[in-house]
PyMOL Python script that loads the backbone (N, CA, C, O; Angstrom):
from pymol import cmd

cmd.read_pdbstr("""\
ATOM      1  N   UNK A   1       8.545  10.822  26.530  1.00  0.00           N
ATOM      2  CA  UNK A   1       9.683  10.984  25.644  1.00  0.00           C
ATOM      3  C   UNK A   1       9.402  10.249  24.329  1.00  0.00           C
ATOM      4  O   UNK A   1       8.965   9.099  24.275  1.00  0.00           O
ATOM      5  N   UNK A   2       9.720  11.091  23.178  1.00  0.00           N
ATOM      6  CA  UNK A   2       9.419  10.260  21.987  1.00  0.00           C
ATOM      7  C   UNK A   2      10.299   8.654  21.553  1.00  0.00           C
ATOM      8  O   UNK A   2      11.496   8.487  21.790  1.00  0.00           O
ATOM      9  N   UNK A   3       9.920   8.210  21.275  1.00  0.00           N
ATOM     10  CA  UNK A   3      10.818   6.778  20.604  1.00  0.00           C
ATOM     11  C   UNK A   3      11.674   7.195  19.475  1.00  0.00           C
ATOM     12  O   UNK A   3      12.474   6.308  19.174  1.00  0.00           O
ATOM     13  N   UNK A   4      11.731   7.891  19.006  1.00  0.00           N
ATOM     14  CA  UNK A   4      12.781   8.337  17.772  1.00  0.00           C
ATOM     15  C   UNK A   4      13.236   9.821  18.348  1.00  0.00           C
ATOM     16  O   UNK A   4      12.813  10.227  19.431  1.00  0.00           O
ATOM     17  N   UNK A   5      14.107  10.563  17.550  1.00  0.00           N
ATOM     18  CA  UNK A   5      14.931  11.858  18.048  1.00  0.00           C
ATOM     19  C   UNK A   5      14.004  12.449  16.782  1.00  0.00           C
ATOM     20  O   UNK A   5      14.117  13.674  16.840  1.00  0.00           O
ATOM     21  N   UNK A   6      13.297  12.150  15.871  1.00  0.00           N
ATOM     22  CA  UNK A   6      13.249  12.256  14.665  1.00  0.00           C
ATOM     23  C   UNK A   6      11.750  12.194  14.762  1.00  0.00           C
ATOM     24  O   UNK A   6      11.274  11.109  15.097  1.00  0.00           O
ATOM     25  N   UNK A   7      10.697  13.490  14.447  1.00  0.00           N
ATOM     26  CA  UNK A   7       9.673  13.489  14.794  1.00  0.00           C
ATOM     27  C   UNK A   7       9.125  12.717  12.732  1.00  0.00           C
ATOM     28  O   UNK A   7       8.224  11.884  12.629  1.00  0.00           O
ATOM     29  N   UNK A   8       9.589  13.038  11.971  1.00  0.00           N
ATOM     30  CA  UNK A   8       9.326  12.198  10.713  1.00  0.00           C
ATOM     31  C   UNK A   8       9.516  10.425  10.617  1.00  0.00           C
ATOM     32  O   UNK A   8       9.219   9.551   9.802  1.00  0.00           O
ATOM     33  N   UNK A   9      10.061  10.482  11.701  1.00  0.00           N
ATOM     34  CA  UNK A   9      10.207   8.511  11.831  1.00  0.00           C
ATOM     35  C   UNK A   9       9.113   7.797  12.069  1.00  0.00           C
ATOM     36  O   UNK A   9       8.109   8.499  12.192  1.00  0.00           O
ATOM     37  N   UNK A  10       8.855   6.047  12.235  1.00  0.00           N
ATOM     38  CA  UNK A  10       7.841   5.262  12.859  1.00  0.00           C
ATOM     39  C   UNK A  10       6.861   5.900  12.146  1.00  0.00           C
ATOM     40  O   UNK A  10       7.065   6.991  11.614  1.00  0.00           O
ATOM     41  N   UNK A  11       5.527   5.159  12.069  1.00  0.00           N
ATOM     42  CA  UNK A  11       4.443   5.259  11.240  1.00  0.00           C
ATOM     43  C   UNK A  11       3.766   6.315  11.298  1.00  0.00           C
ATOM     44  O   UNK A  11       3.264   6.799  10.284  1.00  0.00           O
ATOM     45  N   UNK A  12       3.625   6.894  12.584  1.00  0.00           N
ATOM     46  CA  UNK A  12       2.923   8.142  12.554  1.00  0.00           C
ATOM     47  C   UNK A  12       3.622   9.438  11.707  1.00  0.00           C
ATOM     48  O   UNK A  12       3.117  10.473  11.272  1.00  0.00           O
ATOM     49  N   UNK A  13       4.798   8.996  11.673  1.00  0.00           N
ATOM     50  CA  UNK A  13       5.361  10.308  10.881  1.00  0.00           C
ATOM     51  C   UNK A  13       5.484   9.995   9.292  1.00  0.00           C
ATOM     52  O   UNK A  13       5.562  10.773   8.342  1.00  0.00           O
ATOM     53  N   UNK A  14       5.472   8.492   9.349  1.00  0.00           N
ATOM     54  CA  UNK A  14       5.438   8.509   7.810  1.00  0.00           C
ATOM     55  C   UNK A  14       3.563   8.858   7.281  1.00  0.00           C
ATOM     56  O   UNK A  14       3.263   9.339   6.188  1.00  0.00           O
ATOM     57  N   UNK A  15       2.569   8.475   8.354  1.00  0.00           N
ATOM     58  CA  UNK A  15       1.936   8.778   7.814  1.00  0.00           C
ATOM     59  C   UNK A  15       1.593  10.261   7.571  1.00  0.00           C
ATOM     60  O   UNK A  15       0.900  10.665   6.637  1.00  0.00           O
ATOM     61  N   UNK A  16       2.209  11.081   8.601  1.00  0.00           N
ATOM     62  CA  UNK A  16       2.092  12.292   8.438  1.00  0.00           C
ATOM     63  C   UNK A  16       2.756  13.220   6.968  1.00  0.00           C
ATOM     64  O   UNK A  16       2.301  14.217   6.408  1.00  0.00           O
ATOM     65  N   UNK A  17       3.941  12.435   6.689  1.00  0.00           N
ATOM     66  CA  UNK A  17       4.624  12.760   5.377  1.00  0.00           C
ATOM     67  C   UNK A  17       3.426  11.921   4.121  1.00  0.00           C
ATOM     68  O   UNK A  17       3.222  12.917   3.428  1.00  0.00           O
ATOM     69  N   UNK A  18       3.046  11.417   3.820  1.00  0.00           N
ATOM     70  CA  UNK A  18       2.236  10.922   2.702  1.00  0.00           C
ATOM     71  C   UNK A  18       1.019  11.870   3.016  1.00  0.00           C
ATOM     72  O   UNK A  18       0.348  12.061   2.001  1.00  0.00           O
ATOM     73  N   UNK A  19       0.456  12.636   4.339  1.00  0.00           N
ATOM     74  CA  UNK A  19      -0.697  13.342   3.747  1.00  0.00           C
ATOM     75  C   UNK A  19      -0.107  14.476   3.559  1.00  0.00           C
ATOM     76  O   UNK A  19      -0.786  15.172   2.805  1.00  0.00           O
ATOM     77  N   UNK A  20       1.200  15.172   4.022  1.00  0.00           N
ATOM     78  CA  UNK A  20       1.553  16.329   3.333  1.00  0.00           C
ATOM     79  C   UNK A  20       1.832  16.433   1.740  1.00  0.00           C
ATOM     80  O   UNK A  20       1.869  17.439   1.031  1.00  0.00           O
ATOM     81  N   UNK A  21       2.034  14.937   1.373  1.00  0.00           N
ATOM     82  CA  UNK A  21       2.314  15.129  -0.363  1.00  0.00           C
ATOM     83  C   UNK A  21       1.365  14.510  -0.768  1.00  0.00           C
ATOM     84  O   UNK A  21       1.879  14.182  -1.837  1.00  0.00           O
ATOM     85  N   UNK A  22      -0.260  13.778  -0.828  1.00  0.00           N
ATOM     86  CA  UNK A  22      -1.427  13.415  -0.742  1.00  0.00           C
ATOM     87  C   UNK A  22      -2.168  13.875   0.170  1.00  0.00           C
ATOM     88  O   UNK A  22      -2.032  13.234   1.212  1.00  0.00           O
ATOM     89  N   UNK A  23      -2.981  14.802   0.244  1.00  0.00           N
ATOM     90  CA  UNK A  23      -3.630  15.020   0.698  1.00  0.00           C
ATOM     91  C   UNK A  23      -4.751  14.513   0.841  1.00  0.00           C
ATOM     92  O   UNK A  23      -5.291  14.384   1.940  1.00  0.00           O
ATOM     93  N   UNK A  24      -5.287  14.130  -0.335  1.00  0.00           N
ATOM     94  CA  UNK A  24      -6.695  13.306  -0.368  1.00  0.00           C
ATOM     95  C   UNK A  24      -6.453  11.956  -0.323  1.00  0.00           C
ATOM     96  O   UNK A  24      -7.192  11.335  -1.087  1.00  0.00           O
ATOM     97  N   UNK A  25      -5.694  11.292   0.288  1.00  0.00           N
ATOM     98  CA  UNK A  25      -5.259   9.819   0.494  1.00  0.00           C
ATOM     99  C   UNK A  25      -5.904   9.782   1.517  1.00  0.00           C
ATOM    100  O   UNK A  25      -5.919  10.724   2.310  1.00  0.00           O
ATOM    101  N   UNK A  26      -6.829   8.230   1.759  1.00  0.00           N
ATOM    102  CA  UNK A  26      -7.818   8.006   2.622  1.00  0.00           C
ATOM    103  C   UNK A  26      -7.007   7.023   3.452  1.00  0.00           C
ATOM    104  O   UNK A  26      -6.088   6.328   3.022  1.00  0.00           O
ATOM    105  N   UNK A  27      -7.525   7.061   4.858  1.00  0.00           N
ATOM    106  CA  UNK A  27      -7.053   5.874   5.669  1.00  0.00           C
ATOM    107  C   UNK A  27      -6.140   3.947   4.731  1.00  0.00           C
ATOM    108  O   UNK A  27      -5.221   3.133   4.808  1.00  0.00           O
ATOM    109  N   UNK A  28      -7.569   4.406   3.879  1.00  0.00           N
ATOM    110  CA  UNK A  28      -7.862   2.473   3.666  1.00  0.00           C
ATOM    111  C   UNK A  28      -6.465   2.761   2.958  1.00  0.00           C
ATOM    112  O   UNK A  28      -5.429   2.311   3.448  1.00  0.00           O
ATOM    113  N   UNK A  29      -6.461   3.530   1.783  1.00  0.00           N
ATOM    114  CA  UNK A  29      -5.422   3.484   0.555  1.00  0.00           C
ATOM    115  C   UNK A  29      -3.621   3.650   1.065  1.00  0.00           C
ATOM    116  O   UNK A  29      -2.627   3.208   0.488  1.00  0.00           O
ATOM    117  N   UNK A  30      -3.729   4.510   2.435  1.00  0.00           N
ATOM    118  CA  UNK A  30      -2.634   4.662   3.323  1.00  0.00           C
ATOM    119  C   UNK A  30      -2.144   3.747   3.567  1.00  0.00           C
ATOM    120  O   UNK A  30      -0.980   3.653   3.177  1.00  0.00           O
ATOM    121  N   UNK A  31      -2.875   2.312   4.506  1.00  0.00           N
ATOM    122  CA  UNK A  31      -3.000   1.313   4.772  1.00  0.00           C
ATOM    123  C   UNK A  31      -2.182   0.404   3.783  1.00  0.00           C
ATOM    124  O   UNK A  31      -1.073  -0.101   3.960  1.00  0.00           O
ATOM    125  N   UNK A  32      -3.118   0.317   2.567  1.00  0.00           N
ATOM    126  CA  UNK A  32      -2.487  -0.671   1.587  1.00  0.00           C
ATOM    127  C   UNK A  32      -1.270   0.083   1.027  1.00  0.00           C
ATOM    128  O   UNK A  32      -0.406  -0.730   0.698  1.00  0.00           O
ATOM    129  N   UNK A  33      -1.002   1.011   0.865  1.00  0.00           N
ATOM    130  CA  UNK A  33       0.436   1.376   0.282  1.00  0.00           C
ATOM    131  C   UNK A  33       1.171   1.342   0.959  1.00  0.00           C
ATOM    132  O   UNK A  33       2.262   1.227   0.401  1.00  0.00           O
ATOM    133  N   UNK A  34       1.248   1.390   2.281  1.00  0.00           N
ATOM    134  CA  UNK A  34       2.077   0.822   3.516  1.00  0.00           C
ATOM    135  C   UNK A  34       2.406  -0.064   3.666  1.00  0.00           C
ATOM    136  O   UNK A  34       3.603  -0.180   3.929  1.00  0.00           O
ATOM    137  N   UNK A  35       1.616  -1.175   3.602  1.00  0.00           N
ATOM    138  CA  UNK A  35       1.594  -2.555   3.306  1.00  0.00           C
ATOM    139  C   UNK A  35       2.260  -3.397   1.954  1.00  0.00           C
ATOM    140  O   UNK A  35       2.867  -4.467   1.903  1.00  0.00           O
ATOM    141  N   UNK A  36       1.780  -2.209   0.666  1.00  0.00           N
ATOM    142  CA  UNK A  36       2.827  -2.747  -0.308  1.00  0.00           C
ATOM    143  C   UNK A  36       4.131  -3.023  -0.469  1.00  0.00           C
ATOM    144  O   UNK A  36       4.699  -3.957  -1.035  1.00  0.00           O
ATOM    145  N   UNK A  37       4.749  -1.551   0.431  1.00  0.00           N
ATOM    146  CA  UNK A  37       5.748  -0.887   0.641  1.00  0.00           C
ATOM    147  C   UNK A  37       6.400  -2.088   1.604  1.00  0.00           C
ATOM    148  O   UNK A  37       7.474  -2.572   1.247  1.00  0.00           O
ATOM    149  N   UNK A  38       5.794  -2.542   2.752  1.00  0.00           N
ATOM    150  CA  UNK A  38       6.630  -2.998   3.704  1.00  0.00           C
ATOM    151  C   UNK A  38       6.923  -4.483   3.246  1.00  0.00           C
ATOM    152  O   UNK A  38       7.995  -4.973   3.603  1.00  0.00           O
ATOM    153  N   UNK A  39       6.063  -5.225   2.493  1.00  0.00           N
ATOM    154  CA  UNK A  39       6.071  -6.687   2.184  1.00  0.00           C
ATOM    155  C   UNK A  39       6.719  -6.753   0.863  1.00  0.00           C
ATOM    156  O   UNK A  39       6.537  -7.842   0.318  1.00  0.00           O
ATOM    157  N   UNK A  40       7.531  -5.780   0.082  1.00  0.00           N
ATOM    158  CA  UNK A  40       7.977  -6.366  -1.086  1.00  0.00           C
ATOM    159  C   UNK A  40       7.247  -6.539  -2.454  1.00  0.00           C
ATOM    160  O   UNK A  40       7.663  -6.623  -3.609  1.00  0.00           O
ATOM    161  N   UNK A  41       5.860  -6.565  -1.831  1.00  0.00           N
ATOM    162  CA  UNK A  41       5.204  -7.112  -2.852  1.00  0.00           C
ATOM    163  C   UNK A  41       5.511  -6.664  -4.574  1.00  0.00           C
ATOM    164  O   UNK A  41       5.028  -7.384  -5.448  1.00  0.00           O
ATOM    165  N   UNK A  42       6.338  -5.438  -4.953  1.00  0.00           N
ATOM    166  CA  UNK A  42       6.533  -5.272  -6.374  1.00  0.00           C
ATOM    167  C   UNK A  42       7.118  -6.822  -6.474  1.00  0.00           C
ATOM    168  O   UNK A  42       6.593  -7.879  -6.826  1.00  0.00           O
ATOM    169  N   UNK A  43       8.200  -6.538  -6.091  1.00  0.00           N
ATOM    170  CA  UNK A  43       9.021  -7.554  -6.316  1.00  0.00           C
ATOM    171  C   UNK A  43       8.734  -9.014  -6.477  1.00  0.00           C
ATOM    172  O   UNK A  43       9.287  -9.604  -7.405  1.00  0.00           O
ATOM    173  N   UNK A  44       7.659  -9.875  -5.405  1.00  0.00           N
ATOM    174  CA  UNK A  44       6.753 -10.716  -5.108  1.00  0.00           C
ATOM    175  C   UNK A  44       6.071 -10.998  -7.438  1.00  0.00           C
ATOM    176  O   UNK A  44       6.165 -11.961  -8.198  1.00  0.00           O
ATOM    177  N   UNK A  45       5.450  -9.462  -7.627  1.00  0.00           N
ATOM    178  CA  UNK A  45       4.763  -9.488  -8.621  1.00  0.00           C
ATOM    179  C   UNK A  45       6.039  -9.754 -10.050  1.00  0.00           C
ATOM    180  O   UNK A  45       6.075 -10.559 -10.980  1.00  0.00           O
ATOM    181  N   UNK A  46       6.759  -8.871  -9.704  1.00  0.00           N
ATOM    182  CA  UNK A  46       7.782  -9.437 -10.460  1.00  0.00           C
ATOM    183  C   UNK A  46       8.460 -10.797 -10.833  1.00  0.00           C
ATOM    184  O   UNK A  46       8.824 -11.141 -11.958  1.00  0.00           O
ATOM    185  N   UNK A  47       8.549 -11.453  -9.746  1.00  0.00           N
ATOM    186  CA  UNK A  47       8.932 -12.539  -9.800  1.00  0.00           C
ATOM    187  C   UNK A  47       7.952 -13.905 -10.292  1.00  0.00           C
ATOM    188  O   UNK A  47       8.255 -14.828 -11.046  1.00  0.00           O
ATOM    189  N   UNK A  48       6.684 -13.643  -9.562  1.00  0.00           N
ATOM    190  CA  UNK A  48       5.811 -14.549 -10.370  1.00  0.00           C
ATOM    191  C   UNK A  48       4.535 -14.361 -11.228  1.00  0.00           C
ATOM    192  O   UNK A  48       3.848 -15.293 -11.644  1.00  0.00           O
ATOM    193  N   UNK A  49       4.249 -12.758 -11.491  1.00  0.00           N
ATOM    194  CA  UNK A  49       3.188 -12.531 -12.249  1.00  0.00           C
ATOM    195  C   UNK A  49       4.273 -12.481 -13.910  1.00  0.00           C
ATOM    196  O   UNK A  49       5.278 -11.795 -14.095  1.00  0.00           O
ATOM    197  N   UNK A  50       3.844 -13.109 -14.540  1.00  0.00           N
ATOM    198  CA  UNK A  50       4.550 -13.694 -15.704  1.00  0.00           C
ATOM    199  C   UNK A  50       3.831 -13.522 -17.396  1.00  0.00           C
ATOM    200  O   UNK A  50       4.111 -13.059 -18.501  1.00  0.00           O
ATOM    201  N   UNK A  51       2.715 -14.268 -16.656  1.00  0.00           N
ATOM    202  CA  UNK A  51       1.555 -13.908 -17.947  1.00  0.00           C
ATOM    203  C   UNK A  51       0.510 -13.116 -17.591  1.00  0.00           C
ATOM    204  O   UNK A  51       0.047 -12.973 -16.459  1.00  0.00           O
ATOM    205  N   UNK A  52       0.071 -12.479 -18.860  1.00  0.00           N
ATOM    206  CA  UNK A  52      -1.031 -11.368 -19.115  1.00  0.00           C
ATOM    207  C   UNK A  52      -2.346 -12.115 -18.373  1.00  0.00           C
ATOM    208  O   UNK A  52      -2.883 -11.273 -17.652  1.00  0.00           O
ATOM    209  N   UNK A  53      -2.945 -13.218 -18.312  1.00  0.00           N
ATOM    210  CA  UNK A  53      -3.637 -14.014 -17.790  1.00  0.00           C
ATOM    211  C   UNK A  53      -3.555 -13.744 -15.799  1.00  0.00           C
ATOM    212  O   UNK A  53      -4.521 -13.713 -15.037  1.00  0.00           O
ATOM    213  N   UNK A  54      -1.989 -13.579 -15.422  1.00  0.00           N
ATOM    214  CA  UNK A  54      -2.301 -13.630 -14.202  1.00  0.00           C
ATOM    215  C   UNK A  54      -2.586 -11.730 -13.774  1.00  0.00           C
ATOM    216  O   UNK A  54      -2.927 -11.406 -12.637  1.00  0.00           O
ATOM    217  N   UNK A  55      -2.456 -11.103 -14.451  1.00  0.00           N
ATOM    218  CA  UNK A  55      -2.752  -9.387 -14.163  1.00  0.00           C
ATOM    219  C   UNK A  55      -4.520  -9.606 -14.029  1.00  0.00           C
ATOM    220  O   UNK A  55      -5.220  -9.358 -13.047  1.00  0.00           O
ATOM    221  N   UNK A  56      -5.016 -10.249 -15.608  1.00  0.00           N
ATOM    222  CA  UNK A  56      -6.639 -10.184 -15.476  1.00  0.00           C
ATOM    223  C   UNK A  56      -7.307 -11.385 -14.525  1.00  0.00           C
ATOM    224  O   UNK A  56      -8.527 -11.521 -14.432  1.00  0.00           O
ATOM    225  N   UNK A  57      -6.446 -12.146 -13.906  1.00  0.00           N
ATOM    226  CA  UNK A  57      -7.693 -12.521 -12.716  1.00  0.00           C
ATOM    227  C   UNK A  57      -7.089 -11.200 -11.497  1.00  0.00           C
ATOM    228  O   UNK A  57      -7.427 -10.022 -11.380  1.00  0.00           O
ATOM    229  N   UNK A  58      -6.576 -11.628 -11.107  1.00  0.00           N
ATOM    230  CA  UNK A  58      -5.922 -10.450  -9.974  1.00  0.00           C
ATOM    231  C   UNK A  58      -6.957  -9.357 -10.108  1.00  0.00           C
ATOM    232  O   UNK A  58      -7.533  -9.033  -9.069  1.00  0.00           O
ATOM    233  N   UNK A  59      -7.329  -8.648 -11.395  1.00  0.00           N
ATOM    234  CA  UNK A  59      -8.083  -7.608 -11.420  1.00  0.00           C
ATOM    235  C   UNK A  59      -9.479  -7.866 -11.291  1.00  0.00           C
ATOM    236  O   UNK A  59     -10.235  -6.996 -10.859  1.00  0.00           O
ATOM    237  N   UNK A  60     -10.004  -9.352 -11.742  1.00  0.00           N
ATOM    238  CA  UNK A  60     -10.871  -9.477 -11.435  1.00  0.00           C
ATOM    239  C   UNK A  60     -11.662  -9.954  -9.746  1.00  0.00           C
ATOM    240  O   UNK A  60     -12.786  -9.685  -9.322  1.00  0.00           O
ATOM    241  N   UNK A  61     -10.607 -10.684  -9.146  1.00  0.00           N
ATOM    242  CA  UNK A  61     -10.546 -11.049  -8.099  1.00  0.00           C
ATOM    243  C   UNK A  61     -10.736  -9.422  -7.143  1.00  0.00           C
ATOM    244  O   UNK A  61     -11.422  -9.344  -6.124  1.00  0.00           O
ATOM    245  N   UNK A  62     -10.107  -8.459  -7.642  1.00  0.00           N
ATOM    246  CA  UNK A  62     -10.232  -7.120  -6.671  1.00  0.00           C
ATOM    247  C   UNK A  62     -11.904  -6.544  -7.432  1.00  0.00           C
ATOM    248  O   UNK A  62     -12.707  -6.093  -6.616  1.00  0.00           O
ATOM    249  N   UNK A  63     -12.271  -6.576  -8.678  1.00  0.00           N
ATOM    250  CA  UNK A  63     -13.246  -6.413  -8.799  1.00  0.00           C
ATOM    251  C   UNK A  63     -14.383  -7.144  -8.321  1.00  0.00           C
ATOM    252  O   UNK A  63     -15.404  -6.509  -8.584  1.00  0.00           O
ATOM    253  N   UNK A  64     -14.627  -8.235  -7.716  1.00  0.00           N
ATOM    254  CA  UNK A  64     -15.392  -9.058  -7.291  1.00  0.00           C
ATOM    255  C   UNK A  64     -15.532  -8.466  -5.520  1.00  0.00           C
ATOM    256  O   UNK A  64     -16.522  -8.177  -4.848  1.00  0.00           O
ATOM    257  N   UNK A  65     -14.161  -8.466  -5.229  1.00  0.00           N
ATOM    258  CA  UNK A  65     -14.431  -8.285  -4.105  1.00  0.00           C
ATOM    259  C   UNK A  65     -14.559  -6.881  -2.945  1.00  0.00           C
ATOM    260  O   UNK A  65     -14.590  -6.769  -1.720  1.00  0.00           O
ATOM    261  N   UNK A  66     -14.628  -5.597  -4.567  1.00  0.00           N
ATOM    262  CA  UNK A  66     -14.937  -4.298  -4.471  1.00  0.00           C
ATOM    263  C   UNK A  66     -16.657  -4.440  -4.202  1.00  0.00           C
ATOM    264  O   UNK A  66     -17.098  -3.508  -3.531  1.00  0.00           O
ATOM    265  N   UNK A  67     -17.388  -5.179  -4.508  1.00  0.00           N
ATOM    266  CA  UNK A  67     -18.793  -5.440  -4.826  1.00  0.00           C
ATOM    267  C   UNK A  67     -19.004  -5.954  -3.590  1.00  0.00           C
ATOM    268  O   UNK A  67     -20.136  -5.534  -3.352  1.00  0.00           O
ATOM    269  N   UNK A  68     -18.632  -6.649  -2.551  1.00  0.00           N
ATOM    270  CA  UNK A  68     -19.017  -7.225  -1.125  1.00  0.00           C
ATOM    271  C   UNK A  68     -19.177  -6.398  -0.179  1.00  0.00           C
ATOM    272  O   UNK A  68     -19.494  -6.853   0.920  1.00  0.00           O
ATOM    273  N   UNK A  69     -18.967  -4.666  -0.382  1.00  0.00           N
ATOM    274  CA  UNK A  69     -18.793  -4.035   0.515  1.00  0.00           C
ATOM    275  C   UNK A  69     -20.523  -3.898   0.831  1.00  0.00           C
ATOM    276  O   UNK A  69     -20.925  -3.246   1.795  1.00  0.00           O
TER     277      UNK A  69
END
""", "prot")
cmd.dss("prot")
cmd.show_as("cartoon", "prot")
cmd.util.cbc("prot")
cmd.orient("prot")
């Protein structure tokens, strides 16, 4: 028996709704937008990314650690 009445509910169905409107969305990127989504994090950035200074480490910090793969 399913856990919801609602076959679009719980993760499998949301992930099933993000590849019907993305199609080319990969596991990893699923993952992290899921994750953005569930922790707040705009908001998180809102609240303490403040200066232009904290966007360019952040970017550099993901660029550094795009290179470890």
């Amino acid at each position: 028996m399913p856990a919801t009445n609602d076959i679009n509910e719980g993760a499998l169905g949301s992930f099933r709704v993000q590849m019907r409107m993305k199609p080319q969305l990969t596991m990893t990127n699923y993952n992290a937008l899921a994750m953005f989504e569930h922790n707040n994090t705009q908001n998180f950035m809102d609240a303490l990314f403040t200066e232009p200074g904290d966007f360019r480490f952040l970017r550099g910090q993901a660029h550094a650690y795009k290179g470890k793969d």
